[in-house]
C-alpha positions in Angstrom: -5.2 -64.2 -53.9 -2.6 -65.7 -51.5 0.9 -65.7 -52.6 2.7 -68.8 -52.9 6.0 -69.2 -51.7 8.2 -72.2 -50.5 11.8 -72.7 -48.7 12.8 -73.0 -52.2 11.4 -70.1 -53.9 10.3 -67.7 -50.7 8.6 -64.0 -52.0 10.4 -61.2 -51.3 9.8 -58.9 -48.2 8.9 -55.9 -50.1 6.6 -57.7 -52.2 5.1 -58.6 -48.8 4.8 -55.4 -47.5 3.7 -53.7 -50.4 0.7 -55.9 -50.7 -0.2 -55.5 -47.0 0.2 -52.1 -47.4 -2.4 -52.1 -50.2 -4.5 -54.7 -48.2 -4.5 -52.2 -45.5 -5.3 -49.0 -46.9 -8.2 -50.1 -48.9 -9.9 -50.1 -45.3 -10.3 -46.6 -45.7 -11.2 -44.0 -42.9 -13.5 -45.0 -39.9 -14.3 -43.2 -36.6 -13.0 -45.0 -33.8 -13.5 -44.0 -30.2 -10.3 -44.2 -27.4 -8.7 -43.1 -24.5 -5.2 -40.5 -24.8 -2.6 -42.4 -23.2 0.1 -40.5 -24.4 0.3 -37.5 -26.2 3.9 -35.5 -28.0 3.7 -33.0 -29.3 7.1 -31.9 -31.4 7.8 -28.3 -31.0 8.6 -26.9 -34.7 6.6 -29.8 -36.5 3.5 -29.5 -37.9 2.9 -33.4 -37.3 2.5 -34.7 -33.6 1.8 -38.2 -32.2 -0.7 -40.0 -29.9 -1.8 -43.1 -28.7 -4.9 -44.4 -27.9 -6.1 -46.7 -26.2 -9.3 -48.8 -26.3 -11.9 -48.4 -23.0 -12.0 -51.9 -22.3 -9.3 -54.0 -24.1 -6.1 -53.7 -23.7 -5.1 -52.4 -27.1 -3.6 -49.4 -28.4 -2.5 -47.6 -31.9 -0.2 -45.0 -32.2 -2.4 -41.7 -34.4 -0.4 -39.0 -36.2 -2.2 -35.7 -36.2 -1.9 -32.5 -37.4 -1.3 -29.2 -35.5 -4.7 -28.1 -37.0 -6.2 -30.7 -36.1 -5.4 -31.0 -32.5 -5.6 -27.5 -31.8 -9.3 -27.8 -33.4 -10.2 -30.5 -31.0 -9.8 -27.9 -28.3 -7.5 -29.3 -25.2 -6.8 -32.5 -25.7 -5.4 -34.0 -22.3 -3.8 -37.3 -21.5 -6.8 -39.2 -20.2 -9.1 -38.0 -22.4 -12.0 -39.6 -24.5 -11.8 -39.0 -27.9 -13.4 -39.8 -31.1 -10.8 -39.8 -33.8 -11.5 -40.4 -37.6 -8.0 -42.4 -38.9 -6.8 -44.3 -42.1 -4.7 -47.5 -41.3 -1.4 -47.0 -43.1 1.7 -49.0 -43.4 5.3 -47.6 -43.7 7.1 -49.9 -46.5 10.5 -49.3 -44.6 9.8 -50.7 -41.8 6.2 -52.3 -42.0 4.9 -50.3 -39.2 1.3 -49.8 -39.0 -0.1 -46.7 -37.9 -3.4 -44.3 -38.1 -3.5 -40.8 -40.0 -6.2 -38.7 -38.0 -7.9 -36.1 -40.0 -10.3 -35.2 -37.6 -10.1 -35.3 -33.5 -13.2 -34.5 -31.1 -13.6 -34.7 -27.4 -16.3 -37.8 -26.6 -18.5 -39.1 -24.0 -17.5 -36.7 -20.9 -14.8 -35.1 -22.7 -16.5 -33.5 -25.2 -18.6 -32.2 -22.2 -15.4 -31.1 -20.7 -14.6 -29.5 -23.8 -17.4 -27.5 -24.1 -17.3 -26.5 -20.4 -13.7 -25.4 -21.2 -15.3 -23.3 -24.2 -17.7 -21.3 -22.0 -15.3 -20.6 -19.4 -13.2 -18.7 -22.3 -15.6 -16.9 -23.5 -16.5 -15.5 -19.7 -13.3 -15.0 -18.8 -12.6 -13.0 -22.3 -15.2 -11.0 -20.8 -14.0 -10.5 -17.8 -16.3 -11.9 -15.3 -13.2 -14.1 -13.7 -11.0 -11.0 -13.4 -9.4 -10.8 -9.7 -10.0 -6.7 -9.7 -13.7 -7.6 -9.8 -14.0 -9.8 -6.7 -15.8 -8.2 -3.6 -14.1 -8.9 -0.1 -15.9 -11.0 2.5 -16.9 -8.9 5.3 -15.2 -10.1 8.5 -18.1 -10.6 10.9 -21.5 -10.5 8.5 -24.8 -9.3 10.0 -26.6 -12.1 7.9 -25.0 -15.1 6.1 -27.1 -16.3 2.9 -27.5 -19.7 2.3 -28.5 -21.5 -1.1 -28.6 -25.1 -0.9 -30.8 -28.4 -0.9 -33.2 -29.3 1.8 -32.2 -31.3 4.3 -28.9 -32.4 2.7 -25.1 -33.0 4.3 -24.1 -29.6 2.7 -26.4 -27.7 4.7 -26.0 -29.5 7.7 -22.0 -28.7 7.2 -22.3 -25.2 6.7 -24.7 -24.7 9.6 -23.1 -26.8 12.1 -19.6 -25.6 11.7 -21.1 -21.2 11.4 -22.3 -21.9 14.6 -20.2 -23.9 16.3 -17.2 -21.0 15.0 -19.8 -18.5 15.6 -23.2 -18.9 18.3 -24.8 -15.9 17.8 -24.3 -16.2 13.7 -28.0 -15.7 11.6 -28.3 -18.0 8.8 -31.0 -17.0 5.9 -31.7 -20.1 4.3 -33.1 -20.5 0.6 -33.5 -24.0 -0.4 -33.6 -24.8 -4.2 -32.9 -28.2 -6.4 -28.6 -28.8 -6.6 -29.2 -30.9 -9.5 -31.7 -31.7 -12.6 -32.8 -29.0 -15.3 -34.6 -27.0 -12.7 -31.7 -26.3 -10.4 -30.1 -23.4 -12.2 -33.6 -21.6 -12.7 -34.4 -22.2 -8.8 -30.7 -21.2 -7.7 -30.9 -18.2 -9.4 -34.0 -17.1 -7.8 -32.7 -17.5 -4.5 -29.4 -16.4 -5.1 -31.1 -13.5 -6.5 -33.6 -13.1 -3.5 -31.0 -13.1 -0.8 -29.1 -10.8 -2.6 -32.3 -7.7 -2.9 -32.3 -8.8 1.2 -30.2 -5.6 2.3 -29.5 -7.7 5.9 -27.7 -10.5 4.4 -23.7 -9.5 4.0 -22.3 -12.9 2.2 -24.1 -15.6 0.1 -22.9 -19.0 0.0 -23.9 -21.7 -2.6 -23.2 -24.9 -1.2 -23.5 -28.4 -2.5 -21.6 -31.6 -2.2 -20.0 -33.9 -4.8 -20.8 -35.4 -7.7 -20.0 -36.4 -11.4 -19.3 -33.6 -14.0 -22.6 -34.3 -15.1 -24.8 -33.5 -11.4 -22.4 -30.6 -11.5 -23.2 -29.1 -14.7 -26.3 -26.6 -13.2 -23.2 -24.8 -11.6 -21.6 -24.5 -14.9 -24.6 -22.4 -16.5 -23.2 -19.2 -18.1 -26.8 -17.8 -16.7 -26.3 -18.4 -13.2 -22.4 -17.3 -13.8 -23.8 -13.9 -14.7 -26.6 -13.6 -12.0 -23.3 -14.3 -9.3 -21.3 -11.6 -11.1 -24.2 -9.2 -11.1 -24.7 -9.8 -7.4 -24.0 -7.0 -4.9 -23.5 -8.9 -2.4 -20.1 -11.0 -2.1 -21.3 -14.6 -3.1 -18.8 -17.7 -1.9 -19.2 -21.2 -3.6 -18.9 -24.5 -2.4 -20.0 -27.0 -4.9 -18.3 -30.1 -4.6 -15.0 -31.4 -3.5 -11.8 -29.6 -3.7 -10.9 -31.4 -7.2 -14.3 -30.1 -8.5 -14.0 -26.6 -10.6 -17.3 -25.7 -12.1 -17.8 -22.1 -13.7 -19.3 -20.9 -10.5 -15.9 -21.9 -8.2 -14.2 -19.2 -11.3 -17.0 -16.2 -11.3 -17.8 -16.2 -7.4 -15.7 -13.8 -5.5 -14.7 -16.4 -2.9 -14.0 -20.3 -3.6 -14.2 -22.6 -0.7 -12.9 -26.4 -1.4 -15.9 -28.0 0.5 -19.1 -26.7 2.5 -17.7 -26.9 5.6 -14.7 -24.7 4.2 -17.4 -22.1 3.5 -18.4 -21.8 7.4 -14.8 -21.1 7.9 -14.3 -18.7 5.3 -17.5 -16.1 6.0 -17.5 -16.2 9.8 -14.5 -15.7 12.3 -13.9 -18.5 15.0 -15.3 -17.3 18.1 -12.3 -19.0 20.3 -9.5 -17.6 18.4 -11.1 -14.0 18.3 -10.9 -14.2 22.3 -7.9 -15.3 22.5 -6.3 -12.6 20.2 -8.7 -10.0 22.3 -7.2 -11.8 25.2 -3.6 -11.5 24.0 -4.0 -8.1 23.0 -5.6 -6.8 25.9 -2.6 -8.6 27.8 -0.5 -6.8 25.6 -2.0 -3.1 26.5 -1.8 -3.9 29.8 1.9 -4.6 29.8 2.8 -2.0 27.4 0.6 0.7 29.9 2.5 -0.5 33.1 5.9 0.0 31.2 4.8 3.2 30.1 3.7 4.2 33.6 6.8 2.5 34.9 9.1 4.3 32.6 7.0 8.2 33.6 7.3 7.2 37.4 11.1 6.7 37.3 11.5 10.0 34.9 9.6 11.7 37.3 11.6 10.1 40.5 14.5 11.2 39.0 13.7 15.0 38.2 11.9 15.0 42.3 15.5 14.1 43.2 17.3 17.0 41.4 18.7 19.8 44.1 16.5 22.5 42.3 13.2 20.3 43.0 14.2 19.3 46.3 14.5 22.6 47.2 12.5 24.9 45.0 13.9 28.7 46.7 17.2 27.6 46.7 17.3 28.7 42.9 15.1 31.8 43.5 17.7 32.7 46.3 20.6 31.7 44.0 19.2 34.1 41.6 18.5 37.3 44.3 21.8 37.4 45.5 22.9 37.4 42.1 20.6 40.4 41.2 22.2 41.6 44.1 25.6 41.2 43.6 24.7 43.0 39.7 22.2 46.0 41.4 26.1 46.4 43.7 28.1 46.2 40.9 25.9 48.3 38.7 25.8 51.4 41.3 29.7 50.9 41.8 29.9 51.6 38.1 27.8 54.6 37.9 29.3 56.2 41.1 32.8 55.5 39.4 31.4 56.9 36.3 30.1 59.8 37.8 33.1 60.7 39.9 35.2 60.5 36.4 32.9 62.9 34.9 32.8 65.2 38.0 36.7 65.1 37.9 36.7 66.0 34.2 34.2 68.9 34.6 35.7 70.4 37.8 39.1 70.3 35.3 37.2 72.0 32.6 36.1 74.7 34.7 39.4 75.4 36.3 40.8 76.2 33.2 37.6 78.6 32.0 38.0 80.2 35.4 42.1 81.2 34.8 41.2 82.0 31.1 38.4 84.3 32.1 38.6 87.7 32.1 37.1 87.8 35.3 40.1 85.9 36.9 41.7 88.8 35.4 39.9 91.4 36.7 40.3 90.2 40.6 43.8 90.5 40.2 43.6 94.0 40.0 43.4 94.2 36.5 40.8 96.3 34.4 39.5 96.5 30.9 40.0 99.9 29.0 37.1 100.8 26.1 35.8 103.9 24.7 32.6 105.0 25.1 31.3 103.2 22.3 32.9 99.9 23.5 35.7 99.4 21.8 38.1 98.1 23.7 41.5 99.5 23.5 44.7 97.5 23.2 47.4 100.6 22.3 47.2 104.1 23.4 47.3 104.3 19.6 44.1 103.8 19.8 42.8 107.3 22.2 43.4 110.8 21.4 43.4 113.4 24.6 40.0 114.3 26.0 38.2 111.0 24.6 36.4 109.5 27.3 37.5 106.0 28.4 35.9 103.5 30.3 37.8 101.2 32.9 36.0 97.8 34.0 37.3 96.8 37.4 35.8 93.3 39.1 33.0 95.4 41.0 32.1 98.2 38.3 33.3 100.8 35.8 35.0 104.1 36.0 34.5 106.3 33.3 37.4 109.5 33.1 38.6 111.8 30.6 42.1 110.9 28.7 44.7 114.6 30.0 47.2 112.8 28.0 48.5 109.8 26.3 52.1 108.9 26.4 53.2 105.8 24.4 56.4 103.5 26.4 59.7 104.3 25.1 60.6 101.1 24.4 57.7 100.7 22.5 58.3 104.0 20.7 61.8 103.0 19.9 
C-alpha cells in the first residue's frame, strides 16, 4: 500500500527507507550480464568492489564481491564481460542501493578469454613455455618452412620480404586452412611434415589478424604440443602484435607480424655485405699497420752499427780473444818463472845441506866395515878396519891407533 503523508503529518525517513529496503530485496537474486568498469580491490579485506556497466545503456551499479568469489571467476580485468548473479540491497544509513554478487563468471568473449587463460596455465605448469626449452634460429637456414593459407597476404609477406632480404633463400611451402575446425588438424600435419623434412632448418606459421575467435585454432593445446615436440625451431606469426594465442607462448621464436617472420629467420643480404665489407676494410688496415709497424722494427735494427757492419763485432771479439790468449800466456810465463825461482831456491839449499857438498870440500865420511858410521873415535878400537868416503870413491885402511883430543878428554 502507498503511505500517506502530507506537509502536515510527513512519514519519517527511516520508515521510508526501511520499506524500500524491503521493497527491494524481495527482488531476490537474478543473473545480470555487464561490462567491468572499474574494479578495487582492498588489500586485507575479504570484501572488494566493482562496477558494471551495461553493453548498451548508459547505466551502471556498483557489485560487492567476495575474495572467493572473484578469485573463482578466474582474472577478472577491467573491460571484461561478465555474468554476475547479485541481490539488490539497500543500506538504511544512507539509502544507498547496491548489488551483493555470489557468483562471478567471464561471458561472451571473456569467458573464452578465460578459458584460454586456463589452458595456457596448465601448459606452462608443464613446462612447454619454459625459456631453457626454446631452440635458436639458425643464422642462414638451408630451407625455410612455411605453413600458411593459399594465396593469402601472410604468405605473400613472408615470401616477398625472405627474398627480397635474401635472393637465393628456398621456401618449402605447406598450405593448410588458418581458420575453421579443420585448421588445427591440417596445421599440424604440415607443421609435422616439414619438420620429418631433414632440409628444412626453421618453420614458420604465419597468419594475419583476426578476432579471438578466427584465432582460436592457434590456441589448440594439440597443436601447442605438436610445436613443442618439433625438432626443428618453429617461429609464429599469427596475427598482429597485440594478438597472443598459445602458439606465440610454446613456439621458440615469436614474430609480431608475418613480415617480422622474414626478418627474423633470414639475415639481410645488404647489411651482411656491408659488415663483410667493413670488416674486410678493417683487416686490411689492421694488416698494413702490422706490416707498417714490422717494417719500421726492422729499419730500425738494419740501422744498428752491429748490422751495418756484421765483422765489426766478430773483429771486436778476435782482438779480444787476443788480448786474453796475451794476457793468459803472460800469466803462465810469470807463473812459471815464480815456480822456477822457488825450485832453483829449494835446490840450493839441498845442495849446501848435502853431504855431497860436503864431500867436495875435502871432507870424507868415516864408517866401519859394516857401515856404521863413526862420529867419536869412541866408537873404533886399533886394528878395526875403517872406511873413508871421499867425493870420487872410498879408501878402506886399518886403524894403528886412536887418540881422543885433549880438550875433548879433559
Amino acid at each position: 500500500m502507498p503511505l500517506t503523508s502530507s506537509p502536515e503529518q510527513p512519514q519519517p525517513l527511516r520508515e521510508v527507507v526501511r520499506l524500500l529496503k524491503g521493497w527491494v530485496e524481495r527482488t531476490g537474486a537474478v543473473w545480470v550480464e555487464g561490462q567491468v568498469i572499474q574494479l578495487k580491490r582492498r588489500a586485507g579485506s575479504s570484501i572488494h568492489f566493482l562496477t558494471l556497466r551495461d553493453k548498451l545503456a548508459d547505466v551502471s551499479v556498483q557489485v560487492s564481491v567476495s575474495t572467493a568469489t572473484l578469485d573463482a571467476a578466474g582474472p577478472v580485468t577491467e573491460g571484461a564481460l561478465v555474468a554476475a548473479h547479485v541481490k539488490a540491497q539497500v543500506y538504511p544509513a544512507n539509502g544507498s542501493l547496491t548489488f551483493a554478487c555470489d557468483d562471478l563468471r567471464p561471458s561472451g568473449e571473456g569467458r573464452l578469454l578465460a578459458h584460454l587463460e586456463q589452458r595456457k596455465r596448465a601448459l606452462q605448469a608443464e613446462g612447454l613455455f619454459a625459456r631453457e626449452r626454446k631452440q635458436r634460429l639458425p643464422f642462414l637456414p638451408r630451407s625455410i618452412g612455411l605453413v600458411t593459407a593459399r594465396e593469402s597476404a601472410a604468405e605473400r609477406d613472408v615470401v616477398e620480404n625472405v627474398r627480397r632480404r635474401w635472393p637465393g633463400a628456398v621456401i618449402v611451402t605447406r598450405h593448410a586452412l588458418m581458420q575453421g575446425l579443420q585448421a588445427v588438424e591440417q596445421v599440424t600435419d604440415a607443421l609435422r611434415s616439414l619438420d620429418a623434412d631433414l632440409a628444412v632448418d626453421v618453420i614458420v606459421i604465419a597468419r594475419g589478424g583476426g578476432s579471438v575467435e578466427d584465432l582460436l585454432p592457434f590456441s589448440d593445446e594439440g597443436l601447442a604440443r605438436a610445436v613443442f615436440a618439433c625438432r626443428t625451431p618453429v617461429v609464429s606469426a599469427i596475427g598482429h602484435e597485440t594478438d597472443t594465442p598459445i602458439l606465440d607462448l610454446v613456439a621458440d621464436v615469436r614474430a609480431s607480424t608475418p613480415t617480422d617472420a622474414a626478418k627474423l629467420v633470414v639475415p639481410d643480404a645488404a647489411d651482411e655485405a656491408r659488415i663483410i665489407a667493413t670488416g674486410r676494410d678493417r683487416l686490411r688496415a689492421a694488416i698494413t699497420a702490422r706490416v707498417r709497424s714490422q717494417q719500421e722494427a726492422l729499419d730500425a735494427l738494419r740501422s744498428r752499427p752491429v748490422l751495418r757492419d756484421p765483422s765489426g763485432a766478430v773483429v771486436l771479439a778476435s782482438q779480444r780473444v787476443s788480448d786474453l790468449q796475451e794476457r793468459l800466456h803472460r800469466a803462465v810465463r810469470r807463473a812459471v818463472e815464480r815456480e822456477q825461482d822457488q825450485l832453483e831456491g829449494h835446490l840450493a839449499r839441498v845442495r849446501t845441506l848435502s853431504p855431497r857438498a860436503t864431500l867436495q870440500r875435502g871432507y870424507a865420511i868415516v864408517t866401519t866395515d859394516d857401515g856404521r858410521t863413526l862420529a867419536s873415535v869412541a866408537d873404533i878400537e886399533p886394528d878395526e878396519i875403517i872406511i873413508a868416503r871421499l867425493i870420487d870413491g872410498d879408501i878402506a885402511a886399518a886403524v894403528i891407533d886412536v887418540e881422543p883430543n885433549e880438550q875433548e878428554s879433559a
